[in-house]
C-alpha angles and dihedrals in degrees: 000000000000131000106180136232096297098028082056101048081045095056105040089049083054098045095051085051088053088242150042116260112205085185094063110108124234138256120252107231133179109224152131111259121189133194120206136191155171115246121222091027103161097050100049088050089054096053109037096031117182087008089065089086088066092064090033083054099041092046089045086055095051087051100039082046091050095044107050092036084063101048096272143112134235098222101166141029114185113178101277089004138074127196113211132181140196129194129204093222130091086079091297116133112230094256092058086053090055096045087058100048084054094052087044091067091037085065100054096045093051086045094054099043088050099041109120093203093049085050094052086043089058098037078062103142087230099037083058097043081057100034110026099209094005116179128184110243143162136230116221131205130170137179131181117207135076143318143170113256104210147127119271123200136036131267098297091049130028132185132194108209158118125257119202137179 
């Protein structure tokens, strides 16, 4: 059980006040903040099925890996995306911090490429019939500025995040 960078700071502020307050406003933080996804999704939902959340959890290892070896933190999985952070603090300059949230792509581009479950799970005779030379790959994104950290939901449902316009 994980609950990230923010969703950890949440939780042990809440835990030292006895609940979690929904009402509390954020934080404003400077980061990079990154959004990744698998591309051909649907399709490959619709293929593979249930077996679809082997490809979405192996692909989820080799981005949670990349991150946090290079000084980030996974902060959201959301079904064929992942939303990762890094922060310019623990003594790193904010160029070190983007040129770890680049290799940090790099990396998962190279693994994936590279991921001998994520290829036999390509070469799927059904995955081919519906994708002819079909590869799994990923689409990157990444932004530097600022965002709010807070929690998002209500008492049934929290979220740890970051909101930006």
């Amino acid at each position: 059980l994980g609950f990230g960078e923010a969703g950890g700071k949440i939780v042990f502020d809440s835990l030292n006040k006895g609940s979690i307050d929904t009402n509390m406003p954020g934080k404003i933080v400077n980061a990079f903040y990154g959004f990744l996804d698998i591309r051909n999704f649907t399709d490959l939902t619709e293929v593979l099925q249930a077996d679809v959340v082997t490809v979405v959890n192996s692909i989820a290892h080799l981005v949670h890996t990349a991150v946090t070896d290079n000084y980030g933190s996974p902060n959201k999985n959301i079904g064929d995306a992942f939303l990762v952070v890094w922060k310019p603090n623990r003594g790193k300059k904010v160029e070190e911090v983007a040129d770890a949230a680049l290799q940090s792509f790099i990396r998962i581009i190279v693994e994936t490429s590279r991921s001998k479950e994520l290829q036999r799970i390509s070469m799927r005779r059904e995955v081919q019939e519906r994708m002819p030379k079909h590869q799994i790959k990923m689409g990157f994104g990444l932004h530097h500025g600022w965002a709010i950290e807070c929690a998002i939901g209500s008492h049934e449902k929290i979220d740890a995040t970051y909101l930006s316009p």
